[in-house]
N, C-alpha and C positions, 0 to 999 in steps of 0.2 A: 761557320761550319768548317770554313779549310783551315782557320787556325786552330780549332778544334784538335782536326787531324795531325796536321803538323804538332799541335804538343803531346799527344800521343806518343808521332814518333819518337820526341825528344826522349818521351821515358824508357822506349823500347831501347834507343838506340843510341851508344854509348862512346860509339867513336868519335874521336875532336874532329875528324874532314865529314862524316855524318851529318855533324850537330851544325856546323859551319852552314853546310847546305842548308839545313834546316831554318836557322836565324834567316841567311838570304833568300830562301823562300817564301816567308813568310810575313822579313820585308816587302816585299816584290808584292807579295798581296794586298798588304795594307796598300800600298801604294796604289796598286790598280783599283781597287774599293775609295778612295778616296778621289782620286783623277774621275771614274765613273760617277759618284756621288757629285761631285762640283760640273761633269760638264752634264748632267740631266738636271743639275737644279740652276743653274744657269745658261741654259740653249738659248732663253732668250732674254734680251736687252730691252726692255725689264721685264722681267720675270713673267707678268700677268698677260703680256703677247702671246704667252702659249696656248694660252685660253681661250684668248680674246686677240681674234685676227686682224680686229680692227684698229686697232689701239698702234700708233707708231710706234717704230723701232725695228729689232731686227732680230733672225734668228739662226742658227747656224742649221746644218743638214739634220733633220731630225733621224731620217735610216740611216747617215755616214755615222752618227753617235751610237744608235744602235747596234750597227753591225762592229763599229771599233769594240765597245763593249763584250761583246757578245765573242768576240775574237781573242779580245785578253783574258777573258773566262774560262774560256775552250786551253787556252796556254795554259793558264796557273793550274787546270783542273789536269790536261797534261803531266805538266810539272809535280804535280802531286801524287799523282799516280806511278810517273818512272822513281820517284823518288826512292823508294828502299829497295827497290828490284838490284840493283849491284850489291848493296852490303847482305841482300837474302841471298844472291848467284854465290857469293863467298864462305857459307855456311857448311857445317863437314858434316853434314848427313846425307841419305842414299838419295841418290837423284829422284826417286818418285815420293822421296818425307818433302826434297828441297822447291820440286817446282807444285807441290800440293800446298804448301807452304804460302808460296808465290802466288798462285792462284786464287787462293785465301784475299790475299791483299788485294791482288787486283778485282775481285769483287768488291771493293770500294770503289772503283771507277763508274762501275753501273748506277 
């Protein structure tokens, strides 16, 4: 979904320091989707402890995973959201077309 949006903006938005943001955005997500996917599919050593309490081995903080998760989500969805608000704030239409405009966008944050 957030790369979804992200290549949206790409089409919208035409500027090289934009589109820059944009690729390193959307690196940054993959990344965070990927770190989350490996440490929820590997919390525990081996694997079937999650399940089975009984079974030795070990497993890491299951809410420190969660709430790290859950923290980096909250950023990237952040970071997607301020994301076109300066090249919109730059635009030469009348202040209530620009922050209607604006407003617009930010209803993707909801």
């Amino acid at each position: 979904m957030k790369l979804s949006i992200l290549y949206q903006y790409h089409r919208v938005f035409m500027a090289s320091r934009m589109r820059i943001a944009i690729y390193a955005t959307g690196v940054f997500c993959i990344l965070v989707g990927i770190v989350a996917l490996a440490t929820n599919l590997f919390m525990c050593h081996p694997v079937a402890k999650f399940w089975h309490s009984t079974l030795k081995g070990s497993c890491i903080s299951q809410l420190g995973v969660w709430f790290s998760n859950a923290t980096l989500n909250i950023l990237t969805d952040a970071m997607i959201f301020l994301l076109p608000m300066p090249a919109l704030k730059r635009l030469r239409l009348p202040r209530r077309q620009k922050y209607g405009l604006m407003a617009v966008f930010a209803l993707g944050f909801l």
